[in-house]
N, C-alpha and C positions, 0 to 999 in steps of 0.2 A: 433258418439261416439264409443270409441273402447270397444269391449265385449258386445257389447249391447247384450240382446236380447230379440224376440220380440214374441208373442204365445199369444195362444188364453187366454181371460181372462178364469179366473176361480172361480166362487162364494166366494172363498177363499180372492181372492182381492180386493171385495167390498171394506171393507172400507180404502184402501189408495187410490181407486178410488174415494170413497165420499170425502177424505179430499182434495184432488187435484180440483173437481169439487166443491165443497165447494170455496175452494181460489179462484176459477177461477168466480163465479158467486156474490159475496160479491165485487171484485175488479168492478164489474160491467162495463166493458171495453169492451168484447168480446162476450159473450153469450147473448142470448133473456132472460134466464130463472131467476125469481126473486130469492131473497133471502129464499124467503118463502116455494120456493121446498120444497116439502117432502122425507125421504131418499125413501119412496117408489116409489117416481115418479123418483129420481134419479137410482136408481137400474133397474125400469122395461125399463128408455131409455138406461143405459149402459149392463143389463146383462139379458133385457126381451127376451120373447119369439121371434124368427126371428131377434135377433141383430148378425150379426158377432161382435164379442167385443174381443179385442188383447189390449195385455201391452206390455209395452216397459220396460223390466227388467234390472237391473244395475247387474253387475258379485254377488254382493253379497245379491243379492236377493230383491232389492229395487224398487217397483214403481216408476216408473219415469217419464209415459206416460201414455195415453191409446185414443184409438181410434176406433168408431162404422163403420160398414159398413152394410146398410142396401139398398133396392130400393130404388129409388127418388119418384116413383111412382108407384100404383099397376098396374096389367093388360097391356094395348099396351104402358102404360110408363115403365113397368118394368125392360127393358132391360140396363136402365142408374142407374149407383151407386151414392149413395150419400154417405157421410162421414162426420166424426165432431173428431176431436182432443182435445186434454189437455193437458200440459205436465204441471208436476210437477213446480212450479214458481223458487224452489233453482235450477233445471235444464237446464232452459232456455235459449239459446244462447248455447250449448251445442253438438246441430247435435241432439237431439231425434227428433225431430217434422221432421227433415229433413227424417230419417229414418221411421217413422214411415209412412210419406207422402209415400216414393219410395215402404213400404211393404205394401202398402192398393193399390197403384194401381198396384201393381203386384198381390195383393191378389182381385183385381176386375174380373184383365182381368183374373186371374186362374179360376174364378167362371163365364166366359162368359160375364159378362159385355160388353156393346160397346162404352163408354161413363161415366164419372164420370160428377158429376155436383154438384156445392156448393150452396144451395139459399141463405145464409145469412152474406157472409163475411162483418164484420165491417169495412168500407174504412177508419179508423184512424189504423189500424192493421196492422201496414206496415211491419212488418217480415211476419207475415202469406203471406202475399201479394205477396210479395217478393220470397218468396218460392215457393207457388201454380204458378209465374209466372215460374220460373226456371225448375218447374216440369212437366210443359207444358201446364198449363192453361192458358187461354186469360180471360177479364172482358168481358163477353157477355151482360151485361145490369147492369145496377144501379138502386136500389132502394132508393126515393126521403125520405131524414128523416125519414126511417124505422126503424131506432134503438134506443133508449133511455140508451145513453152514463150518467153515472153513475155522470161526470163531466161535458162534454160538452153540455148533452140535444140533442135535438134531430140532428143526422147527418144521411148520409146515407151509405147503406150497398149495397156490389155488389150479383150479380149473377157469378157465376165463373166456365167454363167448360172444356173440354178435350175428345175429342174423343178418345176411348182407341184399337180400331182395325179398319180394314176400312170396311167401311158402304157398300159398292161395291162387299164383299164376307161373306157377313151377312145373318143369313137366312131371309123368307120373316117374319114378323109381325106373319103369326099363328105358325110357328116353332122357334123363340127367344124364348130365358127365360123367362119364363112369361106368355106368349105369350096368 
């Protein structure tokens, strides 16, 4: 999308990140998280303590995205990033997500990351899909009826990875990030 752009969140944005994460988890399509969230649990996984959290800004100042970047794991898994996305629904089909995908692994490997990893892609999400494929993820595992699809009941969700520098000039286990 042209003009995007894309920065760190800022408390200020909570709530068109609540309305955006609100639509996203009411369609119950794509996320684990019930209805019943609270805006506090919604706030402390988008703008808690140790979240990287970025929006994806339209030219005239509109939420249109947002996107967490935290470990996958603490301690000797820490060195793999994990992520989660939203974009705005009147948005969609648009390039945010596209961008927002290509600034979270640039913004992994800038933070030393060696590896991004997804644990919960919904496999009826075929843009996501389709995206995280093109951005250089592979389906490394599938998870059997893990997700309870709002419509369909229970289907299953992937594992989805990406190594993001090579593992061959990485420090050992006690000097990674984390470590």
């Amino acid at each position: 999308m042209k003009d995007l752009v894309i920065r760190p969140a800022l408390e200020s944005d909570f709530e068109s990140i609540w309305a955006i994460f609100c639509a996203h988890i009411e369609a119950g399509e794509t996320y684990v998280f019930s209805t019943a969230t609270s805006r506090e649990a919604g706030y402390h996984y988008w703008l808690g303590e140790g979240v990287g959290s970025f929006v994806a800004v339209s030219p005239g100042g509109r939420v249109l995205g947002m996107y967490r970047l935290v470990p996958n794991q603490v301690g000797r898994g820490h060195h793999v990033a994990n992520a989660s996305y939203m974009v705005n629904p009147a948005a969609q089909g648009a390039g945010v997500g596209r961008a927002m995908g290509q600034h979270s692994l640039n913004e992994a490997r800038s933070r030393g990351y060696l590896a991004m990893q997804f644990n919960h892609v919904v496999s009826t999400n075929g843009p996501a899909i389709g995206l995280w494929k093109k951005l250089g993820f592979s389906i490394v595992g599938t998870l059997p009826k893990a997700f309870r699809h709002k419509r369909l009941g229970y289907i299953d969700a992937y594992v989805m990875y990406q190594l993001l520098q090579d593992p061959d000039h990485w420090p050992t286990a006690d000097d990674a990030p984390g470590g």
